[in-house]
N, C-alpha and C positions, 0 to 999 in steps of 0.2 A: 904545711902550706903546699897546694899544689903546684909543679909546673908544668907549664905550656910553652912549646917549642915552633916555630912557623920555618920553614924552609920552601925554594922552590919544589923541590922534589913536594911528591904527595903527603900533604899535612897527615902528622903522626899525634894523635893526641892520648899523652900518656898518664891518666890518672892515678895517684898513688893515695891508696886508702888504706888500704893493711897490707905490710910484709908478705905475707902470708895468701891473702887471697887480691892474686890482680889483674883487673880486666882491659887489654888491650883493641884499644878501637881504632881503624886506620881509613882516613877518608880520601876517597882517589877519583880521577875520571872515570876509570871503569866500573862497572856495575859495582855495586858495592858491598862488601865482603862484610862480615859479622862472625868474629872467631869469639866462640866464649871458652874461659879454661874449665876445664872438664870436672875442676875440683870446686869450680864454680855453680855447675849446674843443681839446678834443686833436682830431687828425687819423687819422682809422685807414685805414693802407691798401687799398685794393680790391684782393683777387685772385682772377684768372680764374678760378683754379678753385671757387672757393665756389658753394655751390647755388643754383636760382634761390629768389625768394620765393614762396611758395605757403601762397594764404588759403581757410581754412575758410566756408563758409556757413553759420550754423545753421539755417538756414531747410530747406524739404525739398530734394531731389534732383531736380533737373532732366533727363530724359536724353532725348537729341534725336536722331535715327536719320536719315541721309539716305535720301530717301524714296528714289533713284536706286539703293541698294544693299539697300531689304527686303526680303525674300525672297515670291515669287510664290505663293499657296495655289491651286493647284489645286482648282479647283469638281468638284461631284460631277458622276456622269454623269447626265443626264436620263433617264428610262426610256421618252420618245416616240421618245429620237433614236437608241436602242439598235438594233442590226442582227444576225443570226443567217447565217456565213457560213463555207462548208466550211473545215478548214485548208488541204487540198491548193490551194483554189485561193486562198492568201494564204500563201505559201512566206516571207517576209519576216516573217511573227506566228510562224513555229515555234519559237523562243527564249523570247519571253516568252509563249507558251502552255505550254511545257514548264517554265517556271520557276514559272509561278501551280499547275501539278498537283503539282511537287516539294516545294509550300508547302505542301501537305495530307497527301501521300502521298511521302515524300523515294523517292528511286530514283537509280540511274544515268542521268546527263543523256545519256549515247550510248546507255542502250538508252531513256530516254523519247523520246528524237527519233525512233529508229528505229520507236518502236510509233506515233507520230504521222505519220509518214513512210508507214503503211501506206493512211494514209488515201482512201477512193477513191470515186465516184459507183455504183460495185456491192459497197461494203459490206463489211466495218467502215467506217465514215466519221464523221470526228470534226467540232464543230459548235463554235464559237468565238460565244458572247457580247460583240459590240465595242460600244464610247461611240465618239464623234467626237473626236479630242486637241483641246483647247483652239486650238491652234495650227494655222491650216488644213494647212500644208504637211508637219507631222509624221503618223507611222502613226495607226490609232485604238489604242485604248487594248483590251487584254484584258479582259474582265469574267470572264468565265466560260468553262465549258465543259464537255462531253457526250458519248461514241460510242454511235452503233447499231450495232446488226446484228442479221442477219439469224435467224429461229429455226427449230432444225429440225422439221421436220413442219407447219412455221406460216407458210403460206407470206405470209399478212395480217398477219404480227407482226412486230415491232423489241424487241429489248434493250438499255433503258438504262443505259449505266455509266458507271462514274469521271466524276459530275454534282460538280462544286465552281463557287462564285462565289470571289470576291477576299475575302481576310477584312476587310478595311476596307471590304467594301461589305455586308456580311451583315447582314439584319435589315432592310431596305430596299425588299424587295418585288422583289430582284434572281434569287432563289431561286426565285419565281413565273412573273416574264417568260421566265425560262431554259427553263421548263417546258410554258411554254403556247406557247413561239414551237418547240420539239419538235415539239407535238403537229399545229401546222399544217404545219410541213415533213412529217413524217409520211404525215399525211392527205392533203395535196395529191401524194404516190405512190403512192398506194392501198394504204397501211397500215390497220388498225382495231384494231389494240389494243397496245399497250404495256406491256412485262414491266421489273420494276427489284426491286433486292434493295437492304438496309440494315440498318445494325445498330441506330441510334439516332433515327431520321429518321420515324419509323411515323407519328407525329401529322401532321408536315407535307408529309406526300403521302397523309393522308387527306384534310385538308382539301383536296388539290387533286382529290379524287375516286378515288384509287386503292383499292382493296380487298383484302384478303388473297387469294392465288393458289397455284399451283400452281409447284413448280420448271419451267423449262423452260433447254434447250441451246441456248446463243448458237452460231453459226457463227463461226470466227475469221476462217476468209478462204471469200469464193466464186469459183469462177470458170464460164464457160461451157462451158469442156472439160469438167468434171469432170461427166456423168449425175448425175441425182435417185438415180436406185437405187443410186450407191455410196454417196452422203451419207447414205440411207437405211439401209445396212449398218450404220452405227456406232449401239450402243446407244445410247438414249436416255436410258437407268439402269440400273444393274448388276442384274443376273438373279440374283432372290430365290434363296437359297439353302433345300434340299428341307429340311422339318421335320424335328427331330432325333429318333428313335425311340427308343424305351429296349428294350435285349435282354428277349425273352420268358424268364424265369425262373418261366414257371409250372411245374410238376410234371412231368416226362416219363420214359418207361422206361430206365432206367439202364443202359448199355451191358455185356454180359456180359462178364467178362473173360475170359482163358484158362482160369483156373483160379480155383477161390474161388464165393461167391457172390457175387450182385451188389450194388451200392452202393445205399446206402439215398437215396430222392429228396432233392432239396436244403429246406429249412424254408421254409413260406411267408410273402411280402412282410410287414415289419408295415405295416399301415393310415396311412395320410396321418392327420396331427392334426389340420392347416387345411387350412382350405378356400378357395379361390380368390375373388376378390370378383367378383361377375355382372359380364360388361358390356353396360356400356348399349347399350342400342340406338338406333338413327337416327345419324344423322351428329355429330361430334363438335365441340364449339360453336370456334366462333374466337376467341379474344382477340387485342388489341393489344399484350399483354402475354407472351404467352405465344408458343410459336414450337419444333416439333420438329426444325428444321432449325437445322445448327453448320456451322462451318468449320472448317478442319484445325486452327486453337488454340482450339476449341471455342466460339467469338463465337456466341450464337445470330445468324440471319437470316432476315428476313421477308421472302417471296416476294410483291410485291406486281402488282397488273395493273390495270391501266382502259382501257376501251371509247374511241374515239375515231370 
């Protein structure tokens, strides 16, 4: 039979179930305690394969990166330490100059090498914008890039084309150097003026001084065999075609037939309704907007030039 004892003090309640094994429970104001006897406790087996223990934080998120594996950001390029230097004679950049022109203008990578390939110190000759790579012993870095050539009838002129920077450097003032380190290779050959076309570009090659111009013929290739007077053969622009005339139908003697009399003349023109609107005179004003010159999918294009 069990007993049960009440006292003021903190109720002690002492159950007696076996000699041997006895569990005391003691209930109080204060939090409340739970003592089991030790020869009490069950045993639960450990097995290996059970999960480890894994404790939550509430606290925030700690995350710790070995500093030995973060990855390097490559710094911009500086534009004092930029350098403007032929491709041919940097045969190791024809890859990645071929691949920053592909990023603007997608093409075949065997015919963009091979039109880079042309490249030569008697023109077409293509002009590589380099940074210095971070790392002394690596190549420099591509920025950009430009070809000239030579123009016919102009024997003081260069045409500039397929002008692209790197698109992560656009907007940098990398558009500028490209243009202005041109204009001194150029000049320092006894160039003085400079021909460029665009479809979209008009603002930022006025700002750099350029002005609306005139179409002119790039040379693709030159060489020393070839005389001035054959180059000079090839049109410069196709030959106006003769103004178109409209058949005279004004009134003439009607041919006698063999027999019969002759045909009564033909009824005279009726009179134009409208009238043609005057044009103006003096030369026709230029906009930056406007442009009579397309391309074969109709893109207008601005023929632009500047004095150097």
């Amino acid at each position: 039979m069990q007993e049960l004892t009440l006292s003021p003090r903190p109720a002690k309640l002492t159950p007696t179930l076996d000699p041997t094994h006895r569990m005391e429970l003691i209930l109080s104001t204060s939090p409340a305690k739970l003592t089991l006897d030790p020869e009490c406790q069950p045993k639960l087996p450990l097995d290996s394969t059970c999960q480890p223990e894994m404790t939550f934080n509430p606290g925030p998120t700690e995350l710790t990166v070995d500093p030995e594996h973060q990855p390097e950001e490559t710094p911009a390029p500086s534009l004092a330490e930029l350098t403007l230097e032929p491709v041919h004679r940097r045969p190791e950049l024809l890859d990645a100059c071929a691949d920053l022109i592909n990023d603007q203008w997608p093409r075949s990578r065997a015919s963009r090498l091979h039109s880079l390939g042309q490249s030569s110190d008697a023109f077409p000759l293509c002009l590589m914008l380099l940074s210095p790579h971070p790392t002394s012993e690596a190549a420099p870095i591509v920025v950009g890039h430009a070809r000239l050539s030579r123009v016919l009838n102009q024997p003081q002129s260069l045409l500039v084309e397929t002008v692209v920077v790197a698109r992560a450097l656009r907007g940098r003032g990398f558009g500028r150097c490209l243009m202005e380190g041109l204009e001194v290779f150029a000049r320092a050959r006894g160039f003085r003026k400079l021909h460029l076309t665009t479809h979209d570009q008009v603002h930022f090659y006025t700002h750099l001084g350029y002005q609306l111009g005139k179409p002119v013929q790039g040379l693709v290739f030159t060489s020393r065999r070839l005389p001035a007077t054959l180059l000079n053969a090839f049109p410069t622009a196709p030959s106006p075609r003769p103004p178109w005339k409209a058949p005279n139908l004004t009134a003439q003697a009607a041919p006698r037939g063999p027999k019969g009399p002759p045909l009564p003349p033909p009824p005279p023109l009726p009179e134009c309704l409208t009238t043609s609107p005057p044009v103006p005179s003096g030369p026709p004003s230029k906009s930056l907007l406007e442009t009579q010159y397309q391309n074969v999918r109709g893109r207008p294009i601005f023929w632009m030039e500047k004095d150097i």
